[in-house]
DRENDREN-688971 format. One record per residue: residue number from 0; residue in one letter; chain; x, y negated, z negated of N, C-alpha, C in turn. Coordinates in nm, 3 decimals. Example, Ala and Ser with C-alpha at 12.3 -4.5 7.8 and 13.67 -1.06 7.14 Angstrom:
// DRENDREN-688971
0:A:A:1.319:0.569:-0.780:1.230:0.450:-0.780:1.320:0.330:-0.780 $
1:S:A:1.285:0.225:-0.708:1.367:0.106:-0.714:1.290:-0.003:-0.787 $
// end
This chain:
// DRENDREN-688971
0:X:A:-0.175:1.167:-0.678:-0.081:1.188:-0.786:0.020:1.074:-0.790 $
1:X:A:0.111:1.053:-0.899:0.183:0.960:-0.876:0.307:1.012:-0.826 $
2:X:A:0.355:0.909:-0.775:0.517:0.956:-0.678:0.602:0.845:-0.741 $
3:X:A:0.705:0.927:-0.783:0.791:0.885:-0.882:0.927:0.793:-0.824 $
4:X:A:0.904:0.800:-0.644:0.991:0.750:-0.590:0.915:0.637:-0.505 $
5:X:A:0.810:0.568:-0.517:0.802:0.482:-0.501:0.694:0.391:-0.615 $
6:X:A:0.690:0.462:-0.729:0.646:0.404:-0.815:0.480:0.315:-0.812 $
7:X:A:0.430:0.370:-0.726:0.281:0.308:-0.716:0.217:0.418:-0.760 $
8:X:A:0.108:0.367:-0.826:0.012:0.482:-0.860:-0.129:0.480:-0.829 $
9:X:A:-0.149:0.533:-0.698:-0.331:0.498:-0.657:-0.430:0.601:-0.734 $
10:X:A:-0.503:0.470:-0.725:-0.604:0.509:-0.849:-0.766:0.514:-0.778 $
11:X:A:-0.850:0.668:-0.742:-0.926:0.624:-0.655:-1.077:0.579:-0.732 $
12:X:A:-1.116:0.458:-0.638:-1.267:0.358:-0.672:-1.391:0.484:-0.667 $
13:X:A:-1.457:0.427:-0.812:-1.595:0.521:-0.824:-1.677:0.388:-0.748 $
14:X:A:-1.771:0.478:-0.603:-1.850:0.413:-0.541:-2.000:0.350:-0.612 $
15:X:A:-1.991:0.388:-0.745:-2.071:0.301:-0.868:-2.017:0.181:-0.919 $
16:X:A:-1.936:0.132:-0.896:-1.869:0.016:-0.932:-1.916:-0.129:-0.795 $
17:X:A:-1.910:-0.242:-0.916:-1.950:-0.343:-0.837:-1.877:-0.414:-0.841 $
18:X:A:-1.771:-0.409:-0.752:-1.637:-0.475:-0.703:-1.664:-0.618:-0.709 $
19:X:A:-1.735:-0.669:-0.657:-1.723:-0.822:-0.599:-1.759:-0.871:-0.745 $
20:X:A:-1.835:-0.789:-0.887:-1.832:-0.869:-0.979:-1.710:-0.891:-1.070 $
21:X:A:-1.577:-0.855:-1.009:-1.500:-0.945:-1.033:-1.448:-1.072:-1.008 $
22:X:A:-1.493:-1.081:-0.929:-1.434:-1.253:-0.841:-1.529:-1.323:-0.941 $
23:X:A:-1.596:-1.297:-1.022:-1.677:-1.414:-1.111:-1.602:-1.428:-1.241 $
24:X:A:-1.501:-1.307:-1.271:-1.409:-1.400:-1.369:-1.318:-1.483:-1.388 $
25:X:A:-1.266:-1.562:-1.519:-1.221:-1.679:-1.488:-1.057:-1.671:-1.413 $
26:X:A:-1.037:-1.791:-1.392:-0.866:-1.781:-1.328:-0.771:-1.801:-1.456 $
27:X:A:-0.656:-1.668:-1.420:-0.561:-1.710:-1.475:-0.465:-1.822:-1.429 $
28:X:A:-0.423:-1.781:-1.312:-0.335:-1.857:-1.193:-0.442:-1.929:-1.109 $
29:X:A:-0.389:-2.054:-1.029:-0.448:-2.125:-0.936:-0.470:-2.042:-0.824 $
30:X:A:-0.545:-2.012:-0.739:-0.627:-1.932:-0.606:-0.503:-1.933:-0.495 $
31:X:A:-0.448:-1.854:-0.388:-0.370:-1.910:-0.300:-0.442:-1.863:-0.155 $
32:X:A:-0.454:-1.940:-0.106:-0.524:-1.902:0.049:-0.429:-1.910:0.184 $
33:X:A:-0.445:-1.818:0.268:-0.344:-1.829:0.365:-0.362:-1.744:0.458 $
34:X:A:-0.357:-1.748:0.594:-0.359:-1.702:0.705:-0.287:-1.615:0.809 $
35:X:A:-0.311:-1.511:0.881:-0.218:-1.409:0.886:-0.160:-1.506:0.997 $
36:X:A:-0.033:-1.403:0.969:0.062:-1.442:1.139:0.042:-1.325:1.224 $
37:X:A:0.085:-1.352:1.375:0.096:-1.256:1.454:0.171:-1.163:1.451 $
38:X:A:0.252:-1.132:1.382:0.294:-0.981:1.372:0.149:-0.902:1.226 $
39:X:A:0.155:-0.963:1.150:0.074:-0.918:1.009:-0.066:-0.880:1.124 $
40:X:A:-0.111:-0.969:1.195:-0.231:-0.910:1.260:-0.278:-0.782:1.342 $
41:X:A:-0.096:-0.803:1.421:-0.066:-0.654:1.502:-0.101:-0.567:1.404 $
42:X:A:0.028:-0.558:1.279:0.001:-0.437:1.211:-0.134:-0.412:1.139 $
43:X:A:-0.192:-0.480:1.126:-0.347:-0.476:1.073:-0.457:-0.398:1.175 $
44:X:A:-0.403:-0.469:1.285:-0.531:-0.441:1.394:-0.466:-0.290:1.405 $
45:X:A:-0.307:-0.237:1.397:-0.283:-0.113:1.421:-0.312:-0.002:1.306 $
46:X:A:-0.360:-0.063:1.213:-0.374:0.024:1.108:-0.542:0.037:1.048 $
47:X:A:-0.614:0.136:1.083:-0.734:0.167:1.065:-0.770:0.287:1.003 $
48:X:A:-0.872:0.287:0.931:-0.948:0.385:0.892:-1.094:0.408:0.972 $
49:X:A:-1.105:0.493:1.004:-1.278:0.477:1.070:-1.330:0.393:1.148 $
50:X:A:-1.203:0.337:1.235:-1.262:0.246:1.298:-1.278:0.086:1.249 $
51:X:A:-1.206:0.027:1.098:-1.232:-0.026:0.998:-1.081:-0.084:0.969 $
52:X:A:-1.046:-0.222:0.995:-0.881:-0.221:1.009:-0.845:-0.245:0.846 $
53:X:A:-0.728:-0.205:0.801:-0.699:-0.210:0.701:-0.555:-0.266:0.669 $
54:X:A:-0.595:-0.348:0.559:-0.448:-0.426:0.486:-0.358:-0.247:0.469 $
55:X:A:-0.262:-0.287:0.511:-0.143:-0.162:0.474:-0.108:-0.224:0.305 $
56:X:A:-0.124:-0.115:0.210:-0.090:-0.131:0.092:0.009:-0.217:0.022 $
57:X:A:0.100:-0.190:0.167:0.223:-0.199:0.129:0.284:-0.395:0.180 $
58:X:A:0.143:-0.402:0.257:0.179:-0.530:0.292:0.131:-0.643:0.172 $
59:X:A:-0.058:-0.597:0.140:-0.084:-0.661:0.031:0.006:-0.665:-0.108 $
60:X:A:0.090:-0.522:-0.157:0.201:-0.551:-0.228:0.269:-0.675:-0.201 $
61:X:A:0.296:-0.684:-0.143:0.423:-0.800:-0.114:0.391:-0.924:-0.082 $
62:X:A:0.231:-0.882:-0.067:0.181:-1.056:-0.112:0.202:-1.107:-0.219 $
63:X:A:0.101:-1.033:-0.280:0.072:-1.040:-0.461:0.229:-1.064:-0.475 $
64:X:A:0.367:-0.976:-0.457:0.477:-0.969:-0.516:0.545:-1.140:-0.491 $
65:X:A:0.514:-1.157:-0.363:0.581:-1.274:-0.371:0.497:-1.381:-0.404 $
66:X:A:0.397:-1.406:-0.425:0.342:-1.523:-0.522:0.326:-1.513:-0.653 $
67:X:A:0.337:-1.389:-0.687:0.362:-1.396:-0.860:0.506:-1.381:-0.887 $
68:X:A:0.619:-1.407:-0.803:0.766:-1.436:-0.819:0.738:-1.621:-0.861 $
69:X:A:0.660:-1.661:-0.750:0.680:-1.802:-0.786:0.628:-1.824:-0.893 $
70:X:A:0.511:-1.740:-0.943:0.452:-1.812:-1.050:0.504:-1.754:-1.165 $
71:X:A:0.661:-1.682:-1.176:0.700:-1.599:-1.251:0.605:-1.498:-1.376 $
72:X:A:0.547:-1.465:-1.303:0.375:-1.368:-1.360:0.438:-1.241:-1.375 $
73:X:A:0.498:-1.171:-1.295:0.516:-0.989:-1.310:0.668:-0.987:-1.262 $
74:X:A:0.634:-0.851:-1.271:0.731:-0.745:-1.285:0.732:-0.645:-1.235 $
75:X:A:0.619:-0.613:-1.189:0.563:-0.469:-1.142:0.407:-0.456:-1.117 $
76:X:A:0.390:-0.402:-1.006:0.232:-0.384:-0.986:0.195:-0.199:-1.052 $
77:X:A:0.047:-0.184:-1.074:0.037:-0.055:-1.064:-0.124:-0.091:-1.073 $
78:X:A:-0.177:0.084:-1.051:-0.319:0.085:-1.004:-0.367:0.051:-0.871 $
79:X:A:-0.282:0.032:-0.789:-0.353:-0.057:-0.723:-0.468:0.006:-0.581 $
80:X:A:-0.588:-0.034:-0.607:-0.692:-0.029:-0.535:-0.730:-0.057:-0.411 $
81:X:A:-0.777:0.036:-0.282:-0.815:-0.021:-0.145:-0.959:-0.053:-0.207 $
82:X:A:-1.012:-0.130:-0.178:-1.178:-0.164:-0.200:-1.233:-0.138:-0.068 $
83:X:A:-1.218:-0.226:0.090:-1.276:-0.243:0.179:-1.180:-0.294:0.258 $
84:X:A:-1.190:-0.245:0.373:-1.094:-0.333:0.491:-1.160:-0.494:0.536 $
85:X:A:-1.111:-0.467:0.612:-1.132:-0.639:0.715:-1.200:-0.643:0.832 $
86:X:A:-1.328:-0.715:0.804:-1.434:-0.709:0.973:-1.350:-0.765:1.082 $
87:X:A:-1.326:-0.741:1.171:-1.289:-0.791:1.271:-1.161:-0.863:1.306 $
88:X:A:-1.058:-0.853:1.181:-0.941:-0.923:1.162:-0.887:-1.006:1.324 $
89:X:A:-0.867:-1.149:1.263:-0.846:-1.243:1.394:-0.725:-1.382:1.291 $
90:X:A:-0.697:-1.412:1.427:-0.610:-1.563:1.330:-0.661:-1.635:1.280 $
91:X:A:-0.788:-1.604:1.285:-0.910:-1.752:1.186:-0.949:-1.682:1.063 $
92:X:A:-0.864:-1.531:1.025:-0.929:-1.492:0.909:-0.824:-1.559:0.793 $
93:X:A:-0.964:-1.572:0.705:-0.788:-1.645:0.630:-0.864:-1.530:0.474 $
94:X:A:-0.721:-1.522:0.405:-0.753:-1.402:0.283:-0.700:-1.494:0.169 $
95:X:A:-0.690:-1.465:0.024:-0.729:-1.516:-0.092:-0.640:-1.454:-0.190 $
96:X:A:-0.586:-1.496:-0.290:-0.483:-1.418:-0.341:-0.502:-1.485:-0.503 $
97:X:A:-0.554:-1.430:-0.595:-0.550:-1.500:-0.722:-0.558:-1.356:-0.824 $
98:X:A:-0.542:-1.440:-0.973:-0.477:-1.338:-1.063:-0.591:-1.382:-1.199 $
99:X:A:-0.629:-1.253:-1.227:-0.788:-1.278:-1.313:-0.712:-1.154:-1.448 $
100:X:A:-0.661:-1.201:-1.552:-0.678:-1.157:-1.694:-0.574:-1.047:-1.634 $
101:X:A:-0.462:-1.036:-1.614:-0.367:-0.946:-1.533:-0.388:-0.840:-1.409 $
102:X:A:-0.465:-0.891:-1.335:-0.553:-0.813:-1.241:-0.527:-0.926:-1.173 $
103:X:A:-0.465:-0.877:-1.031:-0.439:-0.927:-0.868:-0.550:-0.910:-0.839 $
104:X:A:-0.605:-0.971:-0.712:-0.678:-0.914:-0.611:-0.665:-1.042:-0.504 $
105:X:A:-0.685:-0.992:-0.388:-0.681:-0.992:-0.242:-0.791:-0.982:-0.195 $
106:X:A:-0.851:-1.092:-0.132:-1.007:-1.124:-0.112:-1.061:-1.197:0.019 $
107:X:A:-1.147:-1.173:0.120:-1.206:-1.286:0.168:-1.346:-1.386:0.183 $
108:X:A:-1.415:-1.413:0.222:-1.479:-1.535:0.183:-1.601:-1.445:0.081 $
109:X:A:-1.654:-1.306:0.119:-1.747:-1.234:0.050:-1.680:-1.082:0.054 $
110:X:A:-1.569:-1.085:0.061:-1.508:-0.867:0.035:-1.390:-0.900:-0.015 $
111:X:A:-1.426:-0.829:-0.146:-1.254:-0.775:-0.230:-1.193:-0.666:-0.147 $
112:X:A:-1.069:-0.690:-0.108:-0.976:-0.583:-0.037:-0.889:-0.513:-0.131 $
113:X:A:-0.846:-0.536:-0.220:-0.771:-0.444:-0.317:-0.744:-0.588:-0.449 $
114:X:A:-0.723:-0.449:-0.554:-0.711:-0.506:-0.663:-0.548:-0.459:-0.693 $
115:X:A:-0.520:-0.502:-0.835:-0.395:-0.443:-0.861:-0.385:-0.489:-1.019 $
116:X:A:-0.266:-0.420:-1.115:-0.264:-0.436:-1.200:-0.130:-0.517:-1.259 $
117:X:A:-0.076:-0.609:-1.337:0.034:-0.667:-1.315:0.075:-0.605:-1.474 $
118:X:A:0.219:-0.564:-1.428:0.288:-0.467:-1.542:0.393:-0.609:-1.571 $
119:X:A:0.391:-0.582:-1.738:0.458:-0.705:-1.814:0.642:-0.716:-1.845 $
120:X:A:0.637:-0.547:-1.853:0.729:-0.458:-1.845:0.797:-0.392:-1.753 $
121:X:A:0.941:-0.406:-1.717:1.012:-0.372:-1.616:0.991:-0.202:-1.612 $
122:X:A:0.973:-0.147:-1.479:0.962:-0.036:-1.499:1.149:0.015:-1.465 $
123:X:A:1.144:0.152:-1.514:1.266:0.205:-1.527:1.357:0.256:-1.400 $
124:X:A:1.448:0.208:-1.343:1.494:0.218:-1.212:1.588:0.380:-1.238 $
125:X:A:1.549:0.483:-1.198:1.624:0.583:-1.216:1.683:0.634:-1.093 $
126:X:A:1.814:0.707:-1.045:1.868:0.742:-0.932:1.721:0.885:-0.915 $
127:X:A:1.681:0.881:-0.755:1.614:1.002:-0.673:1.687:1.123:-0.673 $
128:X:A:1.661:1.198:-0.702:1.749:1.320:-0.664:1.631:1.452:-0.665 $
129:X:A:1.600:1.548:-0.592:1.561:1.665:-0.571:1.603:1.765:-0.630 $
130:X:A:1.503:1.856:-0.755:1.531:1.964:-0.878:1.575:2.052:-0.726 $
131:X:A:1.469:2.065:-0.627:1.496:2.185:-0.585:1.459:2.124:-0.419 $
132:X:A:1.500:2.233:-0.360:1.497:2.215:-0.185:1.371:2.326:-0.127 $
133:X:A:1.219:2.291:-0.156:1.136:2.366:-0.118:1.151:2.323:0.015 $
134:X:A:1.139:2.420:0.148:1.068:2.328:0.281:0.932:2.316:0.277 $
135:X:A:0.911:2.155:0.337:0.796:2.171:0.384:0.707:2.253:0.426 $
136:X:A:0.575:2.273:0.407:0.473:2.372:0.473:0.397:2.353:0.616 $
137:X:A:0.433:2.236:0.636:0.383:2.154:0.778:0.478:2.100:0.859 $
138:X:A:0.511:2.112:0.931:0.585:1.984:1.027:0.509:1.847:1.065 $
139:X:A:0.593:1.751:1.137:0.539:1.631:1.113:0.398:1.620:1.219 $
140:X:A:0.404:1.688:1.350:0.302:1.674:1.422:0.159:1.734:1.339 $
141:X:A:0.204:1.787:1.266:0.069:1.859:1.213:0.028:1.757:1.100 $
142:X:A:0.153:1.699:1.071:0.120:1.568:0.916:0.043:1.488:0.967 $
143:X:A:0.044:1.427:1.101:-0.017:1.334:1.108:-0.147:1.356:1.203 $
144:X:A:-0.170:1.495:1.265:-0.296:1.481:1.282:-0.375:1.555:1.205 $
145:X:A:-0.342:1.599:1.107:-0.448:1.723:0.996:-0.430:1.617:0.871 $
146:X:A:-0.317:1.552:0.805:-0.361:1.522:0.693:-0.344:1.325:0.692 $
147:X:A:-0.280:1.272:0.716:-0.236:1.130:0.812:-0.332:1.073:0.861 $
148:X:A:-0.400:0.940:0.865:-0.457:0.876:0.944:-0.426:0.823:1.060 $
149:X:A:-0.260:0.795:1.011:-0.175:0.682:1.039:-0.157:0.679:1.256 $
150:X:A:-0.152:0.577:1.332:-0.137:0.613:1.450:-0.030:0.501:1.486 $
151:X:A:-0.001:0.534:1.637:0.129:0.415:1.704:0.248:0.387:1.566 $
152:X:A:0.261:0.260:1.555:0.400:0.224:1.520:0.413:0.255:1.369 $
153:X:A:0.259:0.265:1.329:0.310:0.331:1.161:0.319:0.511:1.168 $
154:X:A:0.355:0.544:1.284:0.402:0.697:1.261:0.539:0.731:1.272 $
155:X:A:0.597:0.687:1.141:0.744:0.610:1.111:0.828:0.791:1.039 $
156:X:A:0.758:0.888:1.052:0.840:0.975:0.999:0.850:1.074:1.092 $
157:X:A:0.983:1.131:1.076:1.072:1.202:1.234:1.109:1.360:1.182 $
158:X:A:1.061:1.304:1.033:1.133:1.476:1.042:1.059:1.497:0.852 $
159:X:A:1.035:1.589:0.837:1.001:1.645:0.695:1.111:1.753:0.633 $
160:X:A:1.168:1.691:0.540:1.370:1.747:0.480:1.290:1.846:0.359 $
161:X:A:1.231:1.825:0.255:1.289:1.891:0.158:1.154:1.802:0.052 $
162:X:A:1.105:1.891:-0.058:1.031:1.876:-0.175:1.072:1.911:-0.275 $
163:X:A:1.026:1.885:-0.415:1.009:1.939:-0.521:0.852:1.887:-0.655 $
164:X:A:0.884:1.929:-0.743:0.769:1.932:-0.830:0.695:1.792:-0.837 $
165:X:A:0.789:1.649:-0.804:0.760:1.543:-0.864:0.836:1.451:-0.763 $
166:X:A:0.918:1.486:-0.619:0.963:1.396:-0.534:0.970:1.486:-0.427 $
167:X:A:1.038:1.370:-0.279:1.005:1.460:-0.132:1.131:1.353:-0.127 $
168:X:A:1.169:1.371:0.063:1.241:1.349:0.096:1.208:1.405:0.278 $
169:X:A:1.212:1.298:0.325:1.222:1.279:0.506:1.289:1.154:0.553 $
170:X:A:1.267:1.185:0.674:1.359:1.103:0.767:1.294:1.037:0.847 $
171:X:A:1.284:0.879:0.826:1.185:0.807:0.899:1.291:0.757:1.057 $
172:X:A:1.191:0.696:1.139:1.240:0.622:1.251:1.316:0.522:1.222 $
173:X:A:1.448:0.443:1.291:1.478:0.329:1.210:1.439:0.247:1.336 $
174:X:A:1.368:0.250:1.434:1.359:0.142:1.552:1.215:0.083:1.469 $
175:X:A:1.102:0.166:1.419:0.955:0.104:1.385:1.045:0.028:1.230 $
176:X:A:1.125:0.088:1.133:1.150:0.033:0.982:1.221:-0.095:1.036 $
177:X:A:1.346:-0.090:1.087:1.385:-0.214:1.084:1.340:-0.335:1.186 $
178:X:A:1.217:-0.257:1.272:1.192:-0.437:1.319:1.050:-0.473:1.235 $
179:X:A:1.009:-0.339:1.145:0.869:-0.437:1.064:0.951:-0.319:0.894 $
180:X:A:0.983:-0.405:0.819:1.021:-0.355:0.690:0.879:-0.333:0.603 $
181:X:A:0.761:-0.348:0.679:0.642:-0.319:0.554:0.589:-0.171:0.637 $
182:X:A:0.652:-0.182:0.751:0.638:-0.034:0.789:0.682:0.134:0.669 $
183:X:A:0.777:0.089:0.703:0.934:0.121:0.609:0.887:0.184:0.472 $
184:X:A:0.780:0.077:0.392:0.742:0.116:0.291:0.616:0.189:0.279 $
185:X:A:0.543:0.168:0.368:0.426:0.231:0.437:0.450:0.362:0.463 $
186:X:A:0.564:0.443:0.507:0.576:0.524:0.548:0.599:0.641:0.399 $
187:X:A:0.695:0.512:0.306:0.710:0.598:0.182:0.593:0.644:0.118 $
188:X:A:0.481:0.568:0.130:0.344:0.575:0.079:0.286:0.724:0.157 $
189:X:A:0.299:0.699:0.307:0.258:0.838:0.359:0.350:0.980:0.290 $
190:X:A:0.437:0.941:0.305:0.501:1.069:0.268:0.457:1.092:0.108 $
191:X:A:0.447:1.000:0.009:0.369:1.048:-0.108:0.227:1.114:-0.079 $
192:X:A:0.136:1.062:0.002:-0.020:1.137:0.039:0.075:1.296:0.093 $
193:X:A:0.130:1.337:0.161:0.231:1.439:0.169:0.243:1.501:0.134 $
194:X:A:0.324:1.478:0.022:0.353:1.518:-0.125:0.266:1.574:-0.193 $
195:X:A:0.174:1.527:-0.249:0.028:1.503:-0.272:-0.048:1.699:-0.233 $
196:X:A:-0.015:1.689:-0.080:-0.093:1.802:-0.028:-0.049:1.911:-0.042 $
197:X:A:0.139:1.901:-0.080:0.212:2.055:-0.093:0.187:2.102:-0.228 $
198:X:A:0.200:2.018:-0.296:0.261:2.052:-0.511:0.072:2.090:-0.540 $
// end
């Protein structure tokens, strides 16, 4: 569903689709290639699905975000797509960052990792506030091993406060947010899957 407090809206891939035949359309923007650092690798190698390490959403955001600042391109992402994680993620992987007919994507030498959509239009910054104070139906130990993938340093939420029809509200760690800030946002993302499971 969409979560109105962090404004992303995942959109899930029909396994009939042939992802990689996008990389054959033309460029809008010039290609940008670049190589992780050692913290981006930690959190990569710490963040898995199935055994299968995965770009945190929230990190590929802020790729795309900060190279289409330079290329003054957007405003806002939405849609945006996991396709496939990363074989074996190492410092020799290097990933791909280009912009095809308003469509991001995040790529390496043969796997699209996520796509995204680039909004032209500022979206509307409104103050958060909670209609109502449902409690939670779970506590957090149960969030993260019944509905959560998430393990180690991205298990950034300490406490589950309060819901309603269309927003939530918890209390993350501030030792994991403020020494990795893509944690931080990662966590807002979990608590939307959350969200997601009560409404």
């Amino acid at each position: 569903k969409p979560c109105q407090a962090t404004q992303v809206i995942v959109t899930p891939v029909s396994p009939d689709n042939n992802d990689n035949d996008l990389l054959s359309l033309p460029d809008t923007h010039p290609q940008h290639s670049f190589s992780l650092t050692t913290e981006e690798l930690q959190l990569i190698q710490n963040h898995q699905i199935n055994n299968e390490a995965i770009v945190p959403m929230t990190m590929a955001a802020g790729w795309i975000y900060t190279l289409a600042k330079q290329l003054n391109a957007i405003t806002g992402l939405s849609q945006i797509k996991l396709l496939h994680g990363i074989q074996n993620p190492s410092p020799q992987t290097t990933l791909n960052l280009k912009c095809q007919q308003d469509q991001w994507q995040l790529f390496s030498a043969d796997q699209l990792h996520y796509q995204a959509l680039q909004l032209i239009t500022p979206m509307a910054q409104t103050p958060i506030t909670l209609n109502s104070n449902t409690p939670w139906h779970i506590n957090v130990q149960q969030a993260y091993s019944e509905v959560l993938f998430h393990q180690g340093v991205f298990q950034v939420i300490q406490a589950l406060v309060a819901f309603d029809q269309d927003k939530a509200s918890a209390k993350f760690s501030h030792t994991q947010t403020d020494q990795f800030p893509v944690i931080a946002l990662d966590g807002i993302l979990q608590l939307a899957i959350l969200w997601s499971h009560q409404t």
